[in-house]
Every structure is written in C-alpha cells, then in structure tokens.
GUTORBA-125935 format. One record per residue: z negated, x, y of N, C-alpha, C, O, CB in turn. Coordinates in steps of 0.02 Angstrom, whole numbers, plus 50000, padded with zeros to 5 digits. Glycine has a CB too. Example, Ala and Ser with C-alpha at 12.3 -4.5 7.8 and 13.67 -1.06 7.14 Angstrom:
BEGIN
496105066049716496105061549775496105066049835495775071249834495485056549776;496465064249888496435068449947496065064550002495985067050057497145070449970;
This chain:
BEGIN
504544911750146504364918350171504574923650121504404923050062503604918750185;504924928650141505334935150120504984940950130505054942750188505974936150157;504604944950095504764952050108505044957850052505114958149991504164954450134;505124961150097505724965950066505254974050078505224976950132506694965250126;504944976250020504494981949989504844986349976505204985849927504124980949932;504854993750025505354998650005504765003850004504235003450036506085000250059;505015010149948504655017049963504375016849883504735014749837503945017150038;503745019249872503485022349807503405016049752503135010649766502685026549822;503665017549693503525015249623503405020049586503785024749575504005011749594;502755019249557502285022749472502175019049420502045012949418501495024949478;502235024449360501855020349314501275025149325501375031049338502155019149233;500635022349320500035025449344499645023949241499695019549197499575019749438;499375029449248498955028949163498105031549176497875037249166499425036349091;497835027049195496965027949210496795030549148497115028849098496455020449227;496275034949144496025040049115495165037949152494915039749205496495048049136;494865033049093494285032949114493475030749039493495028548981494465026949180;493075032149070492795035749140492885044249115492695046849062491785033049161;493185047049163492905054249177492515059749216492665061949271493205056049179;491935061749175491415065649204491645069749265492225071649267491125070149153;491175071349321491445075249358491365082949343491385086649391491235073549415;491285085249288491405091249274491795093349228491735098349193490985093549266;492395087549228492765089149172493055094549143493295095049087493115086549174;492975100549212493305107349191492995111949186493125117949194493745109649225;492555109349173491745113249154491665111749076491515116949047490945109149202;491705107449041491595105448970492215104448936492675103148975491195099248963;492395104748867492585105248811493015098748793493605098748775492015106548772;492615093448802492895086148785492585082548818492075084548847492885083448718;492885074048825492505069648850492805064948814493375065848793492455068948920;492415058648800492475052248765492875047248822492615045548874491665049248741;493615045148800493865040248868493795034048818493625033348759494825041648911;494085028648890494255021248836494755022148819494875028048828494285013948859;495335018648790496065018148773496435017648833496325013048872496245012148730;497025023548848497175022448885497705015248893497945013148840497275027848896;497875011548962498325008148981498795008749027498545008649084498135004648988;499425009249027499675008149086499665002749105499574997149080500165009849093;499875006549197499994997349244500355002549283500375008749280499164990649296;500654997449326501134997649394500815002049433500215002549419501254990749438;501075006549493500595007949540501175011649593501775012049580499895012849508;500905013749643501365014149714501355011149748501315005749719501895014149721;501355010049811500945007549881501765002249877501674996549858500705015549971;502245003549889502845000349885502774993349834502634987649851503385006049859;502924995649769502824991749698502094989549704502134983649686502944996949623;501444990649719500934985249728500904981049751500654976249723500554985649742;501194980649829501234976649862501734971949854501654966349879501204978849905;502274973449820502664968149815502294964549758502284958549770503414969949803;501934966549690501774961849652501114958249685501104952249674501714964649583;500684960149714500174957449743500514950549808500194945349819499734964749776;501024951749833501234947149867501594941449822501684935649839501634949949916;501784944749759502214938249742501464933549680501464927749658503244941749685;500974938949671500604935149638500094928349696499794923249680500154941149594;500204931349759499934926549808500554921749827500494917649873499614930549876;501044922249797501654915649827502044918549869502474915149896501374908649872;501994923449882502644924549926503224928049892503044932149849502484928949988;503874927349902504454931249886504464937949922504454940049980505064927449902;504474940749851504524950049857504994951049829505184947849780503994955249826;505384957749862505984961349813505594967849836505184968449881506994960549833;505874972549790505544980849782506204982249785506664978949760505044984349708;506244988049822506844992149843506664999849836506405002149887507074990449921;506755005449770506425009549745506775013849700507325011649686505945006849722;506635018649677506845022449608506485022549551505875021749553506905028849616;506705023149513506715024449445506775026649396507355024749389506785023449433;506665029749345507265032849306507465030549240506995027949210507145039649295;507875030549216508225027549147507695031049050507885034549003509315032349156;507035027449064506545030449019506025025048988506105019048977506145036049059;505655027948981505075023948944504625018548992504595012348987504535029748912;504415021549024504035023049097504435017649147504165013649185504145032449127;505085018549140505525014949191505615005649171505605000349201506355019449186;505695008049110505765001549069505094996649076505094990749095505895003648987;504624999849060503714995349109503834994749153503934988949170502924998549127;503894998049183504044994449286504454989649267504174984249274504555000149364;504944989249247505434983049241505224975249212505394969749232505984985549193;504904976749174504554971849129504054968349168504044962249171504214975149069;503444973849213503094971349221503054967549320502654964149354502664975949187;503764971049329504034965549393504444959549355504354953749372504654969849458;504814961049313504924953249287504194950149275503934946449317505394952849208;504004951149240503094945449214503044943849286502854937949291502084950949175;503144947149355502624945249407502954942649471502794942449531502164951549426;503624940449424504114936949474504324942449543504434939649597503674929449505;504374948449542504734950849598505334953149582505564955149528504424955549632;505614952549647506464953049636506584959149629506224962049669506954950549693;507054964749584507024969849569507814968349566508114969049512506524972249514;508024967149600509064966749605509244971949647509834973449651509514958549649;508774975349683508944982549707508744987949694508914993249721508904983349755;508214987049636507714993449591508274997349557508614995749509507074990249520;508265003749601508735007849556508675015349496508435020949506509155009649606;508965012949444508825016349408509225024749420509825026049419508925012249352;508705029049430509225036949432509275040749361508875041149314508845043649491;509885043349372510255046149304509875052349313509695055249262511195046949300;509745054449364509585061649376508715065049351508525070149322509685062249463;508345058249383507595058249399507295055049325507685051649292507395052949475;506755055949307506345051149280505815047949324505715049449383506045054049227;505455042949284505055040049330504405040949340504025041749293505095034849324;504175040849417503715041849422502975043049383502885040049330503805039349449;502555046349404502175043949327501535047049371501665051649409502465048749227;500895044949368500135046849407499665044049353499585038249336499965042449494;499305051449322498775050049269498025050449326497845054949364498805057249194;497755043949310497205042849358496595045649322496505043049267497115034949378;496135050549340495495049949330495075047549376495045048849436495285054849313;494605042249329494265039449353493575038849343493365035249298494485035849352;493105042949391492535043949396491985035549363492325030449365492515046449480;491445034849343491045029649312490895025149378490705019249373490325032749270;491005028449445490805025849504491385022549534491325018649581490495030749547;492035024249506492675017749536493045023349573493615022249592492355009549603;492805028349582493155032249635493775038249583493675040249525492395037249689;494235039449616494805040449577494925048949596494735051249649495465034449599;495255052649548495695057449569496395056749549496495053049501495485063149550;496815059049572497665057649534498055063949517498165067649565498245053449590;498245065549467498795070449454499335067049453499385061349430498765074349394;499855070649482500385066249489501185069349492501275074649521500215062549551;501625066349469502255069649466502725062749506502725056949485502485072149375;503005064549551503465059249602503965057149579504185051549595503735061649663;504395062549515504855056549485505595056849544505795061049585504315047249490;505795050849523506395046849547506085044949642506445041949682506505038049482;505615046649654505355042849698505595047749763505745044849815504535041449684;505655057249757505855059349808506725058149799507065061949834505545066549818;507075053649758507775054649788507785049349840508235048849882508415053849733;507175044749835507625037449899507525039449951507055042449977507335028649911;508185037249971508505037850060508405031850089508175026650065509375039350075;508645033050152508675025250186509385021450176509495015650194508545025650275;509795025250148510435020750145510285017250057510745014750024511315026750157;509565017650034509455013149959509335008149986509435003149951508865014649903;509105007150050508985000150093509554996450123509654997550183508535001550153;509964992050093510594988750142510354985550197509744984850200511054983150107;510774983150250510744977750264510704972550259510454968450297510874977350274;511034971650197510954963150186510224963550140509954958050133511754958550131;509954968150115509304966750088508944966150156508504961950144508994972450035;508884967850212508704967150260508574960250309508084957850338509014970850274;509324958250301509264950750335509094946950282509034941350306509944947550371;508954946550217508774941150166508104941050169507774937550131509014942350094;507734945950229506874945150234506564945150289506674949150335506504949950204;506194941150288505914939150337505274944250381505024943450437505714932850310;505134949950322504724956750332504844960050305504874958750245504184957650327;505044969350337505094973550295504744978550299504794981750352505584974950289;504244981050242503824984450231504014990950192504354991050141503404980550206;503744996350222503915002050202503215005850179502755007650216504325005350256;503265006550098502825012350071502605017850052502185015250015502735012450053;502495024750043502335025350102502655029850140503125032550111501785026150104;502535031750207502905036550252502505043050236501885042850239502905034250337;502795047850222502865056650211502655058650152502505064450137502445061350260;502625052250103502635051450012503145053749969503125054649908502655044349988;503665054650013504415055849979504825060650019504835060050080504865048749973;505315067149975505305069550015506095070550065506355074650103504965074149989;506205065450042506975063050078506835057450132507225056650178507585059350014;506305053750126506145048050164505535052050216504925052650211505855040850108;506115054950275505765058050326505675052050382505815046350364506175064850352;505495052850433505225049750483506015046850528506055041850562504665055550524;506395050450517507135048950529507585042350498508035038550518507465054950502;507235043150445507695040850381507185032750380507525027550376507615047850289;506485031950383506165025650400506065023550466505875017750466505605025450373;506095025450512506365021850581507315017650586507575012750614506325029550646;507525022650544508035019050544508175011950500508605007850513508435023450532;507805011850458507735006850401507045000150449506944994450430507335012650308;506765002950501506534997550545507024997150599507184991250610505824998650572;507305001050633507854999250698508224993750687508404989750730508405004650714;508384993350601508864991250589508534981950587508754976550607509174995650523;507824984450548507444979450526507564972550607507714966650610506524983550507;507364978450662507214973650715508124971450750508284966350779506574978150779;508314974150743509184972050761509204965650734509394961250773509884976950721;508944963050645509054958150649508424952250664508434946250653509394957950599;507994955450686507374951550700506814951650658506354947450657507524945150705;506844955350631506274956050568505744958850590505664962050642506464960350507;505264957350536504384961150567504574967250516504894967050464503344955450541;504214973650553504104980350493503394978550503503064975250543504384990150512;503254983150435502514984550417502394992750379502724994650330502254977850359;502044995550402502205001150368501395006450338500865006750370502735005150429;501535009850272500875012250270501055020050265501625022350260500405008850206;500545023350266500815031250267500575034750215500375031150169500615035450329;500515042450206500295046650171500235052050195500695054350229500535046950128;499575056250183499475062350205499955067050179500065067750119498865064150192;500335071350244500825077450203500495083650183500735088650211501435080350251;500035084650146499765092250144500195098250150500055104050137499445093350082;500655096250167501015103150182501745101650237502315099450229501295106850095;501305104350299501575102250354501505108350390500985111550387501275096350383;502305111550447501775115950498501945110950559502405112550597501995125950517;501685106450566501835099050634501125104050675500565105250655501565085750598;501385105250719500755105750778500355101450803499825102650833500935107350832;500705093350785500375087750809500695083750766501275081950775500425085950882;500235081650701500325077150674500595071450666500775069450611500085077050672;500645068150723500775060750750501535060950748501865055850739500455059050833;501825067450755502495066050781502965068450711503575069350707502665070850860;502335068950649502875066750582503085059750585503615057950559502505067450503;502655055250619502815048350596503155045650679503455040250676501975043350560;503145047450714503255044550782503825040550800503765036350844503265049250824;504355041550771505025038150776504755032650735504895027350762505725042250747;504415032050680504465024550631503875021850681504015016350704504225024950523;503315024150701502675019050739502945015450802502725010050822501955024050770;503355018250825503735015350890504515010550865504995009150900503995023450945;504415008950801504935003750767504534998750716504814995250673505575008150721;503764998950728503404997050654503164990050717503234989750778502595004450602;502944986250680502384978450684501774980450674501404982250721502474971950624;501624980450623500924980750581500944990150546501394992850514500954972750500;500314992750566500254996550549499304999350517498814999250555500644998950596;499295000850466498575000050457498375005450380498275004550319498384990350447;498395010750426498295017550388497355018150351496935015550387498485024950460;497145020950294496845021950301496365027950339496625032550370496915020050270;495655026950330495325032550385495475037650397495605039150456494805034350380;495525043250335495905050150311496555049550331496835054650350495905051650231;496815045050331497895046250353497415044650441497425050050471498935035550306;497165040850471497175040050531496815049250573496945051850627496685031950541;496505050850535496255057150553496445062350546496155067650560495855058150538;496975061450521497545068050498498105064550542498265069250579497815069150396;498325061450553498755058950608498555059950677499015062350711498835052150602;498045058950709497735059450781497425065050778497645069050819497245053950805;496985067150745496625074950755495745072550762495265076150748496995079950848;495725065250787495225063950784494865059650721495165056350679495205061950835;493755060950728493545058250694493155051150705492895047550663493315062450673;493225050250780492955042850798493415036550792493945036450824492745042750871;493275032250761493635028050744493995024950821494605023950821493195023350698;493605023750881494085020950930494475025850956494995024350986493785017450984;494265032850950494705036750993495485035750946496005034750978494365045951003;495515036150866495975033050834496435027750864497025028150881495695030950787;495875021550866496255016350904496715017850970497315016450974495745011850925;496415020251009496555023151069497235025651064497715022651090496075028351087;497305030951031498015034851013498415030750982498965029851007497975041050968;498255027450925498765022650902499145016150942499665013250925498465020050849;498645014751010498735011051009499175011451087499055008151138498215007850985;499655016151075500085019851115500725018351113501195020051149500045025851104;500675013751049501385012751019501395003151024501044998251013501445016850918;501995004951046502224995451022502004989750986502284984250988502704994550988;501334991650944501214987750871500914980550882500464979150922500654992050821;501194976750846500924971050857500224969450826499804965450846501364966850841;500214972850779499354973950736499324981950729499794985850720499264969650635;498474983450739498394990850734497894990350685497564985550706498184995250802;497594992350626497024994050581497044999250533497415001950492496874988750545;496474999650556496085005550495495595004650436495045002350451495675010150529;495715006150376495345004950319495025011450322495215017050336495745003050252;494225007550296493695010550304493275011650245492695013550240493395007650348;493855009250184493425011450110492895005650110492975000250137492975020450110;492285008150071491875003450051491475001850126491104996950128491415006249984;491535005750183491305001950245491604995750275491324992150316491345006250294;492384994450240492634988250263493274990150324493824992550312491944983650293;493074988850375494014990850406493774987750477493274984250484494964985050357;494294990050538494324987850601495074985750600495354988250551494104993350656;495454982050635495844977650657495824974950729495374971450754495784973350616;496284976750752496624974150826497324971550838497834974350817496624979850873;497294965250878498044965550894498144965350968498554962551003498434959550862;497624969450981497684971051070497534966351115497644966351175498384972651097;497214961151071496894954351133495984953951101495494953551138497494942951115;495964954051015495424953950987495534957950933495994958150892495194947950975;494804962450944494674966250884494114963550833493584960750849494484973050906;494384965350753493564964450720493574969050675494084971050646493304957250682;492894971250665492494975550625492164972050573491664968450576492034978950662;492554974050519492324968250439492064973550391492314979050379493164963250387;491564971150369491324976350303491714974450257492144970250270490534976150272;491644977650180491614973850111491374970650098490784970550114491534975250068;491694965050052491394960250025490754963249992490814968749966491864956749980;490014959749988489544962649978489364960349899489414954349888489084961450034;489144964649842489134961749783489584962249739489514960749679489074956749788;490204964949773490714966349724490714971049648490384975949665491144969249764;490784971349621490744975449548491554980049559492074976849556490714968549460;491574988349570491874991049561492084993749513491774998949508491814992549585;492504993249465492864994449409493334999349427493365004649396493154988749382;493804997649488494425005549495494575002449544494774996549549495175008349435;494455007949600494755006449676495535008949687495815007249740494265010749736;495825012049649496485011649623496925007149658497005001849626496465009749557;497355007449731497655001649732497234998549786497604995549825497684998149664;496514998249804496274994749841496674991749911496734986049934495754998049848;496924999049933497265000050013497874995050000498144991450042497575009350038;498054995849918498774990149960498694982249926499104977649921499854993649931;498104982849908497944977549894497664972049949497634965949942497574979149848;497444976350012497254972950072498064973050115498344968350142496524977650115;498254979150110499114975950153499334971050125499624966650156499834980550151;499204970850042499784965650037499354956450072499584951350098500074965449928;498854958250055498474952450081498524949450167498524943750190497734954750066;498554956650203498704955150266499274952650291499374949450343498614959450295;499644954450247500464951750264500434945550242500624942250290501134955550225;500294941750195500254937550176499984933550214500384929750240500104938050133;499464932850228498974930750281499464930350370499394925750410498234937750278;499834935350380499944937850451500684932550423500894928550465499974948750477;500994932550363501744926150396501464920350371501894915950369502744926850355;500824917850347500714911450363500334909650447500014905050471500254908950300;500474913150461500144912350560499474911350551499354906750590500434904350619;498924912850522498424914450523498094919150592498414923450623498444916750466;497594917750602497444922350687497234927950614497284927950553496524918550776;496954933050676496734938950648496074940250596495984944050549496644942450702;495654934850630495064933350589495174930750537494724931550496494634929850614;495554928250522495504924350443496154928250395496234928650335495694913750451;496534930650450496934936050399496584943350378496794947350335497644938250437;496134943750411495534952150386495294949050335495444951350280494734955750444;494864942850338494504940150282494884939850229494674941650174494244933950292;495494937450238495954935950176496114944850154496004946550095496824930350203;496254947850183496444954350160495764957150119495724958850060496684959150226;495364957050159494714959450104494724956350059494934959650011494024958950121;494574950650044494634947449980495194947249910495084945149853494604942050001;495854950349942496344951349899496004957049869495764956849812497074952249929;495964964949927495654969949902494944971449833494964975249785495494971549962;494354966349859493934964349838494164962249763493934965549716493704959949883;494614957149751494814957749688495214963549638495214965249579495104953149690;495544965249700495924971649656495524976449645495874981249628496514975249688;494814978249644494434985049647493974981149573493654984149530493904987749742;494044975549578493754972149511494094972349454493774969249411493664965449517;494614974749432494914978249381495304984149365495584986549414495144975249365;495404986749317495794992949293496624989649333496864983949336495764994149181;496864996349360497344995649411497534992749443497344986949451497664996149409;498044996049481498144993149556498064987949590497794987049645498594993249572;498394983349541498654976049553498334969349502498314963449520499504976549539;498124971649447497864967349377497474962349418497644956549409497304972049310;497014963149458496494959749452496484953049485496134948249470496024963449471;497064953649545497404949549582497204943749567497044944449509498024950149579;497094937749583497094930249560497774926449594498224929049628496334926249589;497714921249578498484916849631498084915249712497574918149729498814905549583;498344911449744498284910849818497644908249824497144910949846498814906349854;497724902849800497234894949815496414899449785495864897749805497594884849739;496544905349733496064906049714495574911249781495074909949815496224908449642;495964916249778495774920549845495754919749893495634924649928495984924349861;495874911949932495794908849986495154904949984494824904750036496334905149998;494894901449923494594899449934493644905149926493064904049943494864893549902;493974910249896493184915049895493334917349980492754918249998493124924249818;493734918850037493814921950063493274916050123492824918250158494564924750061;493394911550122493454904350168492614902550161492264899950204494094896750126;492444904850094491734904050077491154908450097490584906850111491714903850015;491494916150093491174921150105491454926950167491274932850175491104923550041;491884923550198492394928950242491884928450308492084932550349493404925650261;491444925850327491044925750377490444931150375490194934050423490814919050381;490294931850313489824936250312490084944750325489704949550323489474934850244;490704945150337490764953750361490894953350415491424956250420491274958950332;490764951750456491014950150544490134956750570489574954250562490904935950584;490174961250586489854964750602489734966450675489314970750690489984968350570;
C-alpha cells in the first residue's frame, strides 16, 4: 500500500506553556524550545509511514536550516522525499506554536516555500506509483487553487486511484458561497473529512447533519467531520457513527491532532477495514498524537495502536 502526500510542509517550533495574556505582561517562563515537522501534508505522510504504510511527500522547501530538519527528519521516519523540492527562491516554511497549559494552540506563521506549489509539482508517474493520493491542505497555499487540486485528483482517478483530501479556512475570500472554493476538488475527492470550523465555513451551517446533508452532495466515498475533544461523525452513506474521544487521555499538544486521525483513517480505510473499526483506529492514532509535543512525535508503530484501539474503541460508539 502507496500513498502519495501532496500540499503543506513546516518546521513548526512550540513555544510552551504560554499564558493567555501574553500581551498583557512583560515576560513569561517557557520550556526549551524544540522543533518537529508539521503541515497537514508532511504529518500525514510520517504518521502513515510510522504505522507501515509507504509514504512519499510531494512539497516545498527551501534551501536553509529549517529545510535541512524536514529532510532529516523524513529520512529518520522512512518517507520517501524523491519529490520534496527544494526552492531557490522561498525559504521554508516555519509556524511558532503557542501553546496554552490546556493543549490548546495558537500559530504564527509564515508559509514559506509552501505558496509556490502547483499542481504540475505532482507528476504522473508519482501518481500511478500510489495506490492513494492525498492532498493537504486545500486553500492553504496560494497557487494551489481549487483548479489546480481537482486536477491533481482527475488525474488521480484516470489512473484509478483513491483521493483524500483535507482543507483550510481562507480568511480572506469574497466567495458568496463558500463551497464553491473547493467544489471542483469535492466532486474528484474519495474521502473527505474536514474539521467542524472548515465544515462551517464551507456550508454556512452550524448543525452538524445539515453539514452532512450538503456534503453529502458530492460523489464521496467517506464523508466526516472532526469534532475536537467531542470526537467526530463519519459516514459512508450506508452507516454512520458518532465516536467521542478516547476518554482519559492526557493532553500535552493537540498540535497535529486532525492529521493525526486522517492519517489513521487512511490507513485503516486501505487495509479494508469497515468504517467502525477504521474511526476507532483513527481516534486512537489521534489520541496518541495529542499525547506529545508535536504533530507527529507521539505516534507509536501499528501493532501498538491497534491493539489500544481493539481494547478500548468500543467505548466511543455514542
């Protein structure tokens, strides 16, 4: 099993804990900072290859300090980076995280190398060498319009491939109707599973089925919504479930959480898993990733997160 991770790479630098009045006071006491990896694109590929599956990242970069960690730390995590391209032009991405004592995050952030990728950074033949191609995220970048990732799935399904795709809120949009920033890629996507805030800025609505409802307008072979620490809904148009969080968890940095459950779902969704035991498995990837400092660290290997999922995945069925 192949997938092929296109769209955002960071080096992300947590800044923790910070008070919430930081711009109210003088100083605050942090820990040391660390970098790690971060970007909905680049998480998911290391979170999939730390669960066994073959990942390549298809992304920018830039020729720096910053660029050179990303490199390193997809070599350590076995993903294929033979199409990670370095730009002469850009530096690399870079998102200083503050992070509240309660897990909950703010981000300053500079995009880097990340608004030059197009869809022609995506070949074809990286295309047919996978068996899923996942795009991170949609209206994150500002060359990678809704044009430019439908075509990078048209292409996906020409040769038979599953897309998967996650999005991002555009704060600066004049779309009269939201939906139709992304509308060309949802009507070329598989799996689609925005969180609550992208689903409510996309539809206009705040009830979670009327969400469903609208989304589920489009072709998709899986529809879900992440619901934060309430847990998530999931449909694939025959059965729906409504899963909390794992209960008991110790939040350290939710950083990463969201693609810490895609990457889990995908994972879960090409071993043919039904839907129920691929939510469970996705929470439980998540569940671990919110248990350490960034995105991806906290991850365990397969056998390990299968078997907490298998033990305790019954208890969020709501």
């Amino acid at each position: 099993m192949k997938v092929l991770s296109a769209g955002l790479a960071f080096c992300d630098i947590p800044l923790s804990p910070v008070p919430g009045n930081i711009l109210e006071i003088d100083n605050s006491m942090i820990e040391m900072p660390v970098s790690h990896t971060g970007g909905d694109a680049l998480t998911v590929a290391v979170v999939l290859s730390k669960l066994g599956i073959e990942a390549s990242l298809i992304g920018r970069i830039g020729r720096d300090v910053s660029g050179q960690f990303i490199k390193e730390e997809l070599k350590k995590n076995s993903v294929n980076m033979d199409r990670l391209i370095e730009d002469d032009l850009y530096g690399t991405a870079v998102s200083y995280i503050l992070i509240e004592k309660s897990g909950e995050r703010h981000f300053l952030v500079n995009r880097g190398a990340n608004d030059a990728l197009t869809g022609k950074d995506v070949p074809d033949e990286a295309i047919r060498e996978s068996d899923l191609v996942f795009f991170g995220s949609a209206l994150a970048m500002q060359r990678m319009t809704d044009d430019e990732v439908s075509d990078i799935f048209k292409r996906a399904h020409k040769y038979g491939k599953l897309t998967a795709m996650d999005a991002s809120i555009a704060t600066e949009t004049n779309a009269q109707n939201n939906l139709d920033l992304i509308d060309k890629s949802l009507k070329e996507t598989d799996i689609f599973i925005p969180s609550y805030e992208e689903a409510a800025f996309f539809t206009g609505k705040t009830d979670v089925k009327e969400m469903l409802d609208i989304f589920s307008r489009y072709p998709l072979k899986v529809l879900g919504i992440k619901l934060g620490h309430k847990g998530c809904v999931l449909t694939d148009f025959k059965e729906t479930h409504w899963l909390s969080a794992y209960p008991d968890v110790k939040v350290v940095d939710t950083t990463g959480a969201g693609d810490c459950f895609m990457a889990g779902f995908l994972c879960g969704y090409l071993h043919g898993w039904d839907l129920k035991k691929t939510g469970e498995f996705a929470s439980a990837v998540s569940a671990y990733g919110i248990g350490a400092s960034g995105a991806s660290t906290g991850i365990p290997d397969f056998e390990t997160v299968l078997k907490y999922a298998e033990a305790n995945g019954s208890r969020l069925h709501i």
